[in-house]
N, C-alpha and C positions, 0 to 999 in steps of 0.2 A: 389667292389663286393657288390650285396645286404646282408643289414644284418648286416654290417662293423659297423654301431652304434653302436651294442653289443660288439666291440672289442674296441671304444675309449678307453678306458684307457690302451689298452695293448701298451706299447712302442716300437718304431721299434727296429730290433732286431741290439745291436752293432756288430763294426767289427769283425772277430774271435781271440780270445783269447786277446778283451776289455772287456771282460765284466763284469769285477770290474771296469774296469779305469772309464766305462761310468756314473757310478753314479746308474745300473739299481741295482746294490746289495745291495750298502745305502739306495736306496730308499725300498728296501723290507722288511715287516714288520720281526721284531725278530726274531720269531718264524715262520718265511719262510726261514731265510737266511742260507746258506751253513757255517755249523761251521768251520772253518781252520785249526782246531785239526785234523779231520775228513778228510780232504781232500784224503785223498791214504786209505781210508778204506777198499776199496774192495780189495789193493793189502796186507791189513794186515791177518797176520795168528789167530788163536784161540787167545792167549793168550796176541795179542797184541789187538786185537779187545775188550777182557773184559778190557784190562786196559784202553783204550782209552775212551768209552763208562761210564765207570768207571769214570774218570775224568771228564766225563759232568755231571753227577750228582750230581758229588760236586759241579758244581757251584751253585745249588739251593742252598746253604748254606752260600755263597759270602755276600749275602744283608741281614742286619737285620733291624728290625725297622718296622711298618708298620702302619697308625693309621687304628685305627679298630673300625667298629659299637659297640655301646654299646648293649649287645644283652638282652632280658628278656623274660621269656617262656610267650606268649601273653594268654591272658583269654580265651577260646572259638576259641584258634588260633587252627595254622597250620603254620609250617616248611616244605614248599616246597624245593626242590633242584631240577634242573633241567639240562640239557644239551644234547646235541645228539654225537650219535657212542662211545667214551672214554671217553668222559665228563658226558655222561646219564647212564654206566654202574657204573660210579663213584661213581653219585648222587647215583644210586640202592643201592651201596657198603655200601655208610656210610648212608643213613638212614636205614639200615637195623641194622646199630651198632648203631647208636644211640637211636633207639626205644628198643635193647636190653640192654641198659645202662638204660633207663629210667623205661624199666619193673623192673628191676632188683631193681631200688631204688622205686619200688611199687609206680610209677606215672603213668598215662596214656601216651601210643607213640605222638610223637606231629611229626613226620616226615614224609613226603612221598615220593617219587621221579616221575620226568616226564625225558621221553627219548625221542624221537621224532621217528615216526615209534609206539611207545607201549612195551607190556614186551617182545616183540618177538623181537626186539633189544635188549636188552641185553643180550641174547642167541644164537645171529644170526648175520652176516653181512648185513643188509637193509640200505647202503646211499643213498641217495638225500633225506630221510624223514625231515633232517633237514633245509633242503633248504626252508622252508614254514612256511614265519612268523606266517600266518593264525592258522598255526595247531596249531603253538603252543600257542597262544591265547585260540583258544577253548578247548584244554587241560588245561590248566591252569585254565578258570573257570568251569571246570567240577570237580576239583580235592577241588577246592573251593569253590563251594555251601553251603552257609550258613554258612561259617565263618566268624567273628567279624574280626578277625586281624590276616594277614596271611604276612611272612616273605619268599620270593622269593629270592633263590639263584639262581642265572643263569650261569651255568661255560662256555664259549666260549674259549677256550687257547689264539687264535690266535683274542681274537674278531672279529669275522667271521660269526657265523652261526646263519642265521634269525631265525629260530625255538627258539632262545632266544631273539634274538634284538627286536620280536615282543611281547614278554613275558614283558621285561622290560618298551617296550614303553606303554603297556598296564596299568602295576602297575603304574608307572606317571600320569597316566591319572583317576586314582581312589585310591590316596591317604589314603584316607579315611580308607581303608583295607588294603591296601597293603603297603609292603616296600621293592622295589626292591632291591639287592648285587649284582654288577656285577663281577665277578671272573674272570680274564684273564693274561696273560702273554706278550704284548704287550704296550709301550707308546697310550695313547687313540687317538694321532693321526696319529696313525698307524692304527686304527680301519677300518675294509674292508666299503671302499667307494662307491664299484658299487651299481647299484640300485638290491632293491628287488622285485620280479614279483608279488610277491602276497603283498607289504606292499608302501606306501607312505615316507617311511624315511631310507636311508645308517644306518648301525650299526654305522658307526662313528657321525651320530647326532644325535644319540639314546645316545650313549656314551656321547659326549659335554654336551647333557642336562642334564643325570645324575650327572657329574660332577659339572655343575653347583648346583644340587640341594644338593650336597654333603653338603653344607659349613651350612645349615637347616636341616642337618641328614634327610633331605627326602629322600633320595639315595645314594645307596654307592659304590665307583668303588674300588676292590681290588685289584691291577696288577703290580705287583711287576716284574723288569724284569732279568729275570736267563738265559738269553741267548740261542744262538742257540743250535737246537737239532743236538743232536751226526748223526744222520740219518736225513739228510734237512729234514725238513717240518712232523716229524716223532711225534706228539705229541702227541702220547698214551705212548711216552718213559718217557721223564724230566717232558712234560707239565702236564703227570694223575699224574704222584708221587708225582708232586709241586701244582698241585689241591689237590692231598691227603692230605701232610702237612700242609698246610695251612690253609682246611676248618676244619680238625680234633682238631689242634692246636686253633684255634679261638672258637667252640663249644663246646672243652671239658674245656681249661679254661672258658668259660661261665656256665656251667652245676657246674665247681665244686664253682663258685664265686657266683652264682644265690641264694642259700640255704643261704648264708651271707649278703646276700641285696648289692653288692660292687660291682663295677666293674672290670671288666678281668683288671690287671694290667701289664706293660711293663714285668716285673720280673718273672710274672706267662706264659705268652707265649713265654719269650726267655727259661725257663728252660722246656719249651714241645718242644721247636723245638730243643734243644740240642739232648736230648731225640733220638730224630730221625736223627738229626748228625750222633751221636754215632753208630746208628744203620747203616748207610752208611759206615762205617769203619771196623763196627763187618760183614755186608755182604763180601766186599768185600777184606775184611782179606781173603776169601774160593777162590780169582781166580783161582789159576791153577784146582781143582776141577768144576767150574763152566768152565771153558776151554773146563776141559776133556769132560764133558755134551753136550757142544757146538757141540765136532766135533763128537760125539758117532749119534745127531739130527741130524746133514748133514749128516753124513754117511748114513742114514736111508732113508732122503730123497731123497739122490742121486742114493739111489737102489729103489725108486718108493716105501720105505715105507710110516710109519706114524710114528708121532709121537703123544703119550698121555700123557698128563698129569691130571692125578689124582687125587685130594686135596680135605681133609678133612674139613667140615667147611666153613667158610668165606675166606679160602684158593681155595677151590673149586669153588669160584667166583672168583677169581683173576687166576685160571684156564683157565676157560672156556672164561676171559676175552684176555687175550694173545692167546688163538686160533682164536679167533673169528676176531683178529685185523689183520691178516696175511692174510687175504681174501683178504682185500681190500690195503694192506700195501703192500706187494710183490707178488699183483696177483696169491694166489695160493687159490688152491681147498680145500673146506670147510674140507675136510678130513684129510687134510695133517697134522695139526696139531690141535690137538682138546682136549678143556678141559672139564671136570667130576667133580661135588661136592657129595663128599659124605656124607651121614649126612640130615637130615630133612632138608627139602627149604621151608613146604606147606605154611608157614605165610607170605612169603620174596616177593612177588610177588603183586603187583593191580589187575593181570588180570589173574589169572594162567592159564584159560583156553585156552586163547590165545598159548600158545605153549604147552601144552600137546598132543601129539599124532598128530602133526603137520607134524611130518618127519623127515628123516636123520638129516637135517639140524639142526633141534631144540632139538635132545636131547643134554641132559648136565648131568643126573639123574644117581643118582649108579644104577639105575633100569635098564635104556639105558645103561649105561654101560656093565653090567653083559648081557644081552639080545642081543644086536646087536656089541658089540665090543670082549668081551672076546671070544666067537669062532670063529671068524673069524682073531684073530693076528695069525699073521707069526713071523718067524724066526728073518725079518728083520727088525722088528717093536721095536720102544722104548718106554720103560712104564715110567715114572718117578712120583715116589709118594709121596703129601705134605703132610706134615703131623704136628703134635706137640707130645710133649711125655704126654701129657696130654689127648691125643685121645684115644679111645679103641683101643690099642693096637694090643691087639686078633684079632678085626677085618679086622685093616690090614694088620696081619702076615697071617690069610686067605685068605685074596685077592691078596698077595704078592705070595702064595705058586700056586693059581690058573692059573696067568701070569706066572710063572716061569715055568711050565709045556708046555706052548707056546714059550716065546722066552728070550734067556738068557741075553738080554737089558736091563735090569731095574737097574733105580738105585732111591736112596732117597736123598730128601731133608728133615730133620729132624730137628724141632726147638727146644730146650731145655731148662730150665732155669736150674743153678750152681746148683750141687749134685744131679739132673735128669740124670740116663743112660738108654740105650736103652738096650733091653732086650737081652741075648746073641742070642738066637733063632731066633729073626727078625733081629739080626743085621748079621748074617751066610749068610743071605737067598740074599742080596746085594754085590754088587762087587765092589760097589761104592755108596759111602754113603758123600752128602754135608750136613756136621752136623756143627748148627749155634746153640752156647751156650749165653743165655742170666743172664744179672744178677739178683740177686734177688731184686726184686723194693717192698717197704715199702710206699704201698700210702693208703687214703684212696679207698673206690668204685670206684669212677669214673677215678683216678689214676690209678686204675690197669688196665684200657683197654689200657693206653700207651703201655702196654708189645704184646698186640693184635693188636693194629695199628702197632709196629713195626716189627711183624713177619710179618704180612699182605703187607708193603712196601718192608721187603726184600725180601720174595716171587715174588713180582710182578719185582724189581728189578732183581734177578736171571734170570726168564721166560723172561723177555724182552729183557733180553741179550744175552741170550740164543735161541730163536727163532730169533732174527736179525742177531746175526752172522752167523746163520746156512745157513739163506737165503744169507748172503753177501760167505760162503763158496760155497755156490750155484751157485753163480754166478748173484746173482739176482741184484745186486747192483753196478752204473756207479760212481768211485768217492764216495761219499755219499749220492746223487740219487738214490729217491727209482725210477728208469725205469721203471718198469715191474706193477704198481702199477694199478688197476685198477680203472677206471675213474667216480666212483660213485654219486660224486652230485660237485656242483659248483666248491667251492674252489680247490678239484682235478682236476678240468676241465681244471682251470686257469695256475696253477700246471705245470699238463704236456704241454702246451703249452710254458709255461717259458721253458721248457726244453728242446724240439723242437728248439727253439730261440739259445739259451746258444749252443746245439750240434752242430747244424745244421749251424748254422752261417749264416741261409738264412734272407730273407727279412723275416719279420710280416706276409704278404699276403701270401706271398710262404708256412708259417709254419700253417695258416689259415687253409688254400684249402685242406693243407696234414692230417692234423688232421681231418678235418672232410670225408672226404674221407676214411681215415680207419675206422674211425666211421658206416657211411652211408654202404661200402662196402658189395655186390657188386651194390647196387643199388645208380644212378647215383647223384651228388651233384648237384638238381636244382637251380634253383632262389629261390625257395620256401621254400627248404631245408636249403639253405644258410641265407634266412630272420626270419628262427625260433629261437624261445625263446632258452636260453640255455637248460632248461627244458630237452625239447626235446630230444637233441644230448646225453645230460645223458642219459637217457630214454633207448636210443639202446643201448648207449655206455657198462653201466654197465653191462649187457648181455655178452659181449665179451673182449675174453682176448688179451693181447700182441697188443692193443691197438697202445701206443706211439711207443715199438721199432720197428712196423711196418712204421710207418708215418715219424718216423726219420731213418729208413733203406731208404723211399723212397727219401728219401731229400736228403742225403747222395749218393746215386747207382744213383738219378734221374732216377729211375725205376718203374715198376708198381707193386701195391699190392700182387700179387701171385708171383712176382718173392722174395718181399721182406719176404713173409711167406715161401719161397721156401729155402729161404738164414737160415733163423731159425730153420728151419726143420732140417737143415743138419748140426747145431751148437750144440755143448757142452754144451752150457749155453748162454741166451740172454746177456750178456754181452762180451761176449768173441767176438762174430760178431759185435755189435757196436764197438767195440773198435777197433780191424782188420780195419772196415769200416772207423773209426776215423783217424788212422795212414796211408790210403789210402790216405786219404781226404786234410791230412796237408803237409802229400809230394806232395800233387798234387802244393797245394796251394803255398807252398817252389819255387815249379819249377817255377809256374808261376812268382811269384816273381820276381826273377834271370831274368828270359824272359822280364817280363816290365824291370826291371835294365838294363839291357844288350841293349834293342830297346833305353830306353832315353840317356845311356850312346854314343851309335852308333849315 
């Protein structure tokens, strides 16, 4: 078929149920592969879903060791961070803490962040922005104008996404000022090898070269490998927390070693990652709590509510950061579930104008809150509010008392440190309170933001568990396959195609034509359509939902599009008819078996 160059590297697809034997699962990078913990996930309930999910993030904690840049606040510099969708909300995350660490020690901020897309990604679902090495080259020197010496972080999980490949390949190239870190979660030759449309080099040669420049500290590859995600291919789960850890863990020992003239030593970053160990044990010491939440948010969603989450602070980014993932993570509607910061943001932002007054979509603000959400909850809707006991209080027994006059769902998450209680008055007003008590830490300044990075990862740990399992109680989820997931820029493209392969057990070509076809639909797949950029196919794609289980309905029925939407329509949940269609499929497949058996044996 025209166009098929774009598909070389995808391999044909193996027999049904080889497809570990054939080699295509080894060969897929880390952080694409189906974790085997995970395997019956969608058949597991609440409480075995937090514990399993649970056990993948401890493996972040498996590897110790790591050599690390020697880092020193540059003269006239700049501390970039950079990355797109999880990776670029991340970067927003922590340079917004570390210019507040550094006001705090009465220094000037030396941080910024780039996202791909702008600040309306980190408020919003926008993929394919990072498909484009380009952009993020000319972002990068627009952020950089007129600096001496600037320090580029660039987080990729899966080393994948050009909007940093182009970033890195860039600082190689002008030395002089820059010093690329590349940040990822994958062996560097596993780093994604197809070409990029807008750039002249794979991320995996971008990678090789850095690596080579490593051993001249002209570049640095950080990528330690913690294994498959609990949800395939799901890396706003282990791969943002294990971005978290690591970049916070490496900058804050540098921050506290910098004022001594010394370097971050072995001793000083394994007792900040303990730190955050700890903290994996003290969250998930609260499972059956975090259970109850899980199936309190399905329930909500399964009656065509919502669900909100509320968070005070730099909680309130890790809010509105797990709403925002669920767009493009299990194809659902930007409403379904949706996070709130409450608490002043006007400094947190490059571009703030960029998403003020923008639309449903981009509010995140207690303002948008109170304005377009608080009159309009129902009955069925869940509030769930973060908080610390170090927040105004007051104010969120007022806004606790506002929602509760709407619907009687709410529950908190409440972090504390030893000899902090919660007030009896706001503690009456909850039916369910997940309350995470921390110890009392004895550091100097920059020490004490450990206690904020670690409510900050069990937060994000809680909501990522919590809105996965509700979608896998949903029904949203094949196995550990996110299905239903919508096909936003490249690497998802790639994605659902493997998945197509994997179900469908059909030829490469067959699994081609069907994917883009629901893509395209209703308008026909020409020559011309079939010869275009993948660009493109994103392009429409992202636009429409149910995407794959359509395309793998029609491979499956060998039926046409409307019949395949017709078969969902009249389903429980998109998993529940895949599956049906699956156990169709392998009894067919049985008989025929038997049939060839039976003829050779005759």
């Amino acid at each position: 078929m025209p166009g098929t160059k774009r598909f070389q590297h995808v391999i044909e697809t193996p027999e049904p149920g080889k497809w570990e034997l054939s080699g295509y699962e080894a060969s897929l990078p880390i952080t694409e592969k189906s974790h085997p913990l995970t395997q019956d996930l969608d058949k597991a309930n609440a409480e075995q879903i937090v514990q399993l999910l649970g056990q993948c993030d401890a493996e972040i904690f498996q590897e110790e060791g790591q050599i690390v840049p020697v880092y020193q606040d540059p003269e006239g510099g700049l501390v970039v961070l950079s990355g797109g969708e999880t990776s670029g909300r991340m970067a927003f995350l922590m340079s917004v803490s570390f210019n507040q660490l550094m006001k705090g020690l009465g220094q000037k901020p030396l941080y910024t962040y780039l996202i791909a897309g702008g600040d309306r990604s980190v408020v919003a679902s926008r993929e394919g922005t990072e498909d484009s090495a380009l952009h993020g080259t000319e972002e990068l020197k627009k952020v950089a104008a007129g600096k001496k010496r600037v320090i580029v972080i660039g987080i990729s999980v899966g080393l994948s996404a050009p909007f940093v490949a182009g970033q890195m390949d860039f600082c190689m190239n002008n030395p002089d000022i820059f010093l690329p870190i590349l940040v990822g979660f994958n062996p560097v030759n596993m780093a994604r090898n197809d070409p990029i449309e807008d750039w002249n080099s794979t991320f995996l040669e971008i990678a090789q070269r850095m690596q080579k420049l490593q051993e001249k500290q002209e570049a640095f590859v950080l990528n330690p490998v913690i294994g498959p995600e609990g949800l395939s291919g799901s890396s706003r789960m282990k791969g943002g927390s294990a971005t978290k850890i690591l970049l916070e863990t490496l900058l804050l020992a540098a921050h506290k070693t910098v004022d001594r003239g010394i370097a971050a030593s072995q001793s000083c970053l394994l007792e900040i990652l303990r730190t955050f160990e700890r903290a994996h044990k003290v969250t998930y010491s609260q499972s059956p709590k975090i259970a109850a939440l899980m199936k309190q948010a399905s329930t909500s969603l399964q009656k065509n509510g919502r669900v909100y989450l509320v968070g005070w602070q730099t909680l309130g980014i890790i809010a509105f950061m797990d709403g925002v993932e669920c767009i493009h993570t299990f194809g659902a509607d930007f409403r379904d579930v949706r996070g709130f910061l409450i608490g002043d943001h006007s400094d947190m932002f490059n571009q703030k104008e960029e998403i003020v007054a923008q639309g449903p979509q981009f509010s995140f603000s207690q303002e948008d809150f109170l304005t377009f959400i608080l009159p309009s909850l129902t009955e069925i809707d869940t509030v769930l509010f973060i908080f610390t006991l170090d927040d105004n209080l007051t104010e969120v027994e007022t806004l606790v008392e506002q929602v509760e006059r709407k619907t009687p769902n709410i529950q908190a998450l409440a972090h504390s440190t030893v000899g902090q209680n919660l007030p009896s008055p706001l503690k009456k007003l909850f039916p369910s309170i997940i309350s995470i008590t921390w110890p009392l830490l004895f550091f100097e300044y920059e020490g004490n933001f450990i206690q904020k990075f670690q409510r900050e990862l069990s937060t994000k740990w809680v909501l990522n568990t919590v809105s996965t399992g509700a979608h896998v109680l949903r029904g949203k989820i094949l196995h550990n396959h996110m299905l239903d997931l919508r096909l936003g820029n490249s690497k998802l493209f790639w994605r659902g195609l493997a998945m197509l392969q994997r179900f469908s057990g059909q030829a490469k070509a067959q699994c081609i034509e069907s994917l883009l076809k629901a893509i395209h639909f209703p308008q026909e797949v020409s020559e011309e359509i079939q010869a275009a950029p993948i660009s493109h196919h994103i392009q429409i794609a992202k636009e429409k939902e149910q995407v794959i289980p359509i395309a793998l309905l029609t491979l499956l029925f060998r039926c046409s599009i409307p019949e395949a939407e017709a078969r969902l329509a009249a389903a429980p949940s998109v998993c529940e008819v895949i599956r049906n269609a699956l156990l169709r499929v392998g009894r067919k497949r049985s008989a025929d078996s038997i049939d060839t058996l039976k003829s050779t044996v005759g």
